[in-house]
C-alpha positions as MATLAB code, in Angstrom:
seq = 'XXXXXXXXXXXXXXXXXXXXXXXXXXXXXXXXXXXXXXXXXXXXXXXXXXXXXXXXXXXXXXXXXXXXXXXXXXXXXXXXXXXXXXXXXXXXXXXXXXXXXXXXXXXXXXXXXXXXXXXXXXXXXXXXXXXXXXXXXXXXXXXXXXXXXXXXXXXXXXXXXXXXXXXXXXXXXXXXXXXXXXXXXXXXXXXXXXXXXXXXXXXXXXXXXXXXXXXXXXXXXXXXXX';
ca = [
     -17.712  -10.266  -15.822;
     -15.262  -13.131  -14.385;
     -11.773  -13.077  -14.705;
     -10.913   -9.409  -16.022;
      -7.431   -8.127  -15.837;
      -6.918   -4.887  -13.995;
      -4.960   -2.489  -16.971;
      -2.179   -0.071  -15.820;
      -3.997    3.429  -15.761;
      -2.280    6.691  -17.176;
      -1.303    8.856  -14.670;
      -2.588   11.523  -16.671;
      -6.073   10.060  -15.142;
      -8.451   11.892  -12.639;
     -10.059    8.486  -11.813;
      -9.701    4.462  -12.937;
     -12.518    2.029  -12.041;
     -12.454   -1.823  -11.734;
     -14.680   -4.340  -10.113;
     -15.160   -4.728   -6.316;
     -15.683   -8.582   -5.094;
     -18.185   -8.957   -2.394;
     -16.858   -8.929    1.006;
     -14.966  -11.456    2.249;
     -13.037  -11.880    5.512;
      -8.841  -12.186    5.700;
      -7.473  -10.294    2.699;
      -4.411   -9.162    3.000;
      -4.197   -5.417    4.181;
      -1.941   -3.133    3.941;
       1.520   -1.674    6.148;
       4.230    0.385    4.789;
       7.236    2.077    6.381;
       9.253    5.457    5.778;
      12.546    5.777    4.499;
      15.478    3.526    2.951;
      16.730    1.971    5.787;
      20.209    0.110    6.218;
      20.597   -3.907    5.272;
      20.408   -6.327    7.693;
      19.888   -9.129    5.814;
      20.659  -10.404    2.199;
      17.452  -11.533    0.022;
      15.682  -15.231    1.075;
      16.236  -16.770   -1.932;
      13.979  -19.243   -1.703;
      11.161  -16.192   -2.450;
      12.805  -15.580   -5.730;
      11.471  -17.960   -7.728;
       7.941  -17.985   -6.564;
       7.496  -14.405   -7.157;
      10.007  -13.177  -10.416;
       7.365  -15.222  -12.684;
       4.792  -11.348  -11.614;
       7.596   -8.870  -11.531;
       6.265   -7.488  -14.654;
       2.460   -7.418  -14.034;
      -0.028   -6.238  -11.676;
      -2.738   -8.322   -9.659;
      -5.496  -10.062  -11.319;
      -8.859   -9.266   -9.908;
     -12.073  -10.970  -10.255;
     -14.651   -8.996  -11.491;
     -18.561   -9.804  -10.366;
     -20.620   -7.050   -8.862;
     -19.431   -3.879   -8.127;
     -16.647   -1.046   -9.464;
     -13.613    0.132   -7.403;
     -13.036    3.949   -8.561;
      -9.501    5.138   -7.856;
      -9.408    9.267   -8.131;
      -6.754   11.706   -6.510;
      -7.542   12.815   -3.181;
      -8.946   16.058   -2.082;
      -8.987   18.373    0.885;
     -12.352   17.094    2.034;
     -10.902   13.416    2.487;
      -8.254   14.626    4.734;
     -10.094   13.831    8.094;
     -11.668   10.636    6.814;
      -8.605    9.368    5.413;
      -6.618    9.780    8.610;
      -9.539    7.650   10.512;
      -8.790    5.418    8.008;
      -5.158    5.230    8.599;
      -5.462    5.295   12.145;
      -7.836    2.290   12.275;
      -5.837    0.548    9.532;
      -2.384    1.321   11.271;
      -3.550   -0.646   14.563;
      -5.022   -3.262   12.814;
      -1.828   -4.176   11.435;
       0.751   -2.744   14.036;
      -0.487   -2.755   17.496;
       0.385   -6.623   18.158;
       3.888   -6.773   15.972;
       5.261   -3.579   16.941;
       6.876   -1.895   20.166;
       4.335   -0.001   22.634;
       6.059    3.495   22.418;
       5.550    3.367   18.911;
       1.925    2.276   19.074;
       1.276    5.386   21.614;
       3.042    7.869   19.400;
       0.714    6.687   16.234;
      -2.519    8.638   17.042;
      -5.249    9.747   14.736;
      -4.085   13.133   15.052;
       0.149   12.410   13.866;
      -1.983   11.027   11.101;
      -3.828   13.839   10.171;
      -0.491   15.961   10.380;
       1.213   13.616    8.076;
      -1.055   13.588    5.628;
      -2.617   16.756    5.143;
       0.607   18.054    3.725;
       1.123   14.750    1.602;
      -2.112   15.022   -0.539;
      -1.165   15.416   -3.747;
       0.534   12.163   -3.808;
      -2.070   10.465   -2.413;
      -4.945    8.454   -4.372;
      -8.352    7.447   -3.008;
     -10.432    4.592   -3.822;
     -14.128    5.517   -3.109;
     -16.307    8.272   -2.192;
     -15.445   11.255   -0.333;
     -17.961    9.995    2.220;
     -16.839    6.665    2.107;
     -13.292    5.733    0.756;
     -12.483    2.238    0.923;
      -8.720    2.788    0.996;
      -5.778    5.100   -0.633;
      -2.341    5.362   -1.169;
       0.600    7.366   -0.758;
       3.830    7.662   -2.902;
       6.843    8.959   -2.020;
       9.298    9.538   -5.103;
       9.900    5.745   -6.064;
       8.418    4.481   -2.804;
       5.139    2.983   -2.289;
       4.903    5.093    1.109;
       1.771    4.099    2.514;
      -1.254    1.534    1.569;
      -4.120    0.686    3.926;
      -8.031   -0.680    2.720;
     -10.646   -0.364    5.309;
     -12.036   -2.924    7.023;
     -15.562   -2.822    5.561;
     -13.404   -2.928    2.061;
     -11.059   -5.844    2.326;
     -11.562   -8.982    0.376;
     -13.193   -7.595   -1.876;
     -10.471   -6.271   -4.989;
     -10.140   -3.138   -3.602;
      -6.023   -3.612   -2.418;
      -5.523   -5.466   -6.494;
      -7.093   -2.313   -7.673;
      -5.347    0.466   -5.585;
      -1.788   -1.407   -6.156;
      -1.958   -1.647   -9.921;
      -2.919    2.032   -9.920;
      -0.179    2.501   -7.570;
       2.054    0.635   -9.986;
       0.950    2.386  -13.039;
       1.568    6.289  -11.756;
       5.010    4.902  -10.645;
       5.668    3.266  -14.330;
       4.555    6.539  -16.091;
       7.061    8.620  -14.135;
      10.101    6.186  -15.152;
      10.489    3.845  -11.775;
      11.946    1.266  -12.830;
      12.515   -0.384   -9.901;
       9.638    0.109   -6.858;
       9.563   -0.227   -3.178;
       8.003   -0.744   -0.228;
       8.640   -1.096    3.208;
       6.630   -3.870    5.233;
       6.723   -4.289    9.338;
       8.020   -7.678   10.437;
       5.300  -10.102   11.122;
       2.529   -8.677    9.318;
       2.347  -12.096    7.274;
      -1.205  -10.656    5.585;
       0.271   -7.933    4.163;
       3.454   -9.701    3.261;
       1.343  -12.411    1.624;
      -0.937   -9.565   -0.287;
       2.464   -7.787   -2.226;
       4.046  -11.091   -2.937;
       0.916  -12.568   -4.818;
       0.996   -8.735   -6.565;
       4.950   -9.736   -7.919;
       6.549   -7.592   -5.240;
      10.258   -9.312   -3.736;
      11.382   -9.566   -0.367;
      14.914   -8.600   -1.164;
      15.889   -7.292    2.824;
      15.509   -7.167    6.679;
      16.623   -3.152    6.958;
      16.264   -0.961    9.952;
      13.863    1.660    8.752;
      14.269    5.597   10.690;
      10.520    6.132   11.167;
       9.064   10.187   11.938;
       7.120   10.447   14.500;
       6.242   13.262   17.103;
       9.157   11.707   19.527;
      11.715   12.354   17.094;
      13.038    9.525   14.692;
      12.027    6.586   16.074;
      13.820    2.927   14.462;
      12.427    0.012   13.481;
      13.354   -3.313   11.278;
      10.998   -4.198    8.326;
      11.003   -6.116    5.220;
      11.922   -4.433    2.483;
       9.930   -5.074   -0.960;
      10.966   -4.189   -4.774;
       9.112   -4.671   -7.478;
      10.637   -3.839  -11.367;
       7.979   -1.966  -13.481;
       7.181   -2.254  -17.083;
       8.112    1.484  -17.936;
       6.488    2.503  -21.338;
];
């Protein structure tokens, strides 16, 4: 069925579903940052207008042929999921980032970061094969990546608006995101999803080094709280 609107799902929800689009090659992906991070720049305004008109609603998704299901993770996705991240990570790091920070992000930090985080993680797919998850971190979107076998095809629409909906039912009025500089995909992916540029900020990243600093864009998005 064409054309479907993803709804916001309760958070109260073990699991939401929506269609997956066939496979298709250059969807925007995913890259989030850590922590608050101090200004460095005011808002482009020129981004305002094009992107105010979605504040209030998540991504529309094309349904055709198959279902996305979004559940809560589990201790069995713990090793897959940190492939996943790993894999993701480089894909949208490794060429935008500095070097010492590429060598510190190894499957294994990973693993160690999220093992401890998984009860505010969600997980679209199987257990043997998720097709991407989330993280949240109090009113931060914390962490978003889609596999590569998974991208273009409505799995990101589906795991944001889930993302957005979990973060609406606890009262967030305003959410955010943080988004490395020069991942253009990703940047492109949030802002067709309603989500604002509204900084440059230097973000304090954790890593097995010790705090390790790095400037991203910073994203906000204002929720329709029920």
């Amino acid at each position: 069925m064409a054309g479907a609107t993803l709804a916001a799902r309760h958070a109260g929800a073990a699991q939401a579903t929506t269609p997956m689009r066939p496979s298709r090659a250059g969807t925007p992906t995913n890259v989030i940052g850590s922590s608050r991070g101090t200004p460095l720049t005011s808002p482009d305004s020129s981004r305002d207008s094009a992107t105010a008109q979605g504040a209030f609603y998540v991504c529309r998704i094309i349904a055709e042929d198959a279902i996305v299901t979004i559940r809560d993770a589990e201790p069995g996705d713990v090793d897959r999921l940190a492939s996943l991240w790993f894999e993701g990570w480089r894909d949208g790091h490794v060429a935008i980032v500095p070097a010492e920070l590429t060598a510190l992000r190894t499957r294994d930090s990973f693993l160690a970061r999220l093992a401890p985080a998984l009860a505010e993680v969600r997980v679209a797919g199987t257990p043997e094969a998720p097709h991407g998850f989330y993280m949240l971190r109090e009113s931060e979107l914390y962490q978003f990546y889609v596999a590569r076998a998974a991208r273009g095809r409505g799995v990101a629409a589906a795991l944001i608006a889930d993302a957005e909906a979990r973060l609406a039912d606890r009262g967030v009025r305003t959410a955010w995101l943080m988004c490395a500089i020069g991942n253009d995909r990703a940047a492109r992916f949030y802002e067709k999803c309603g989500w604002r540029r509204v900084a440059t900020v230097v973000d304090t990243l954790s890593t097995t080094a010790g705090p390790f600093q790095l400037a991203v864009w910073r994203y906000e998005k204002v929720l329709r709280v029920s």
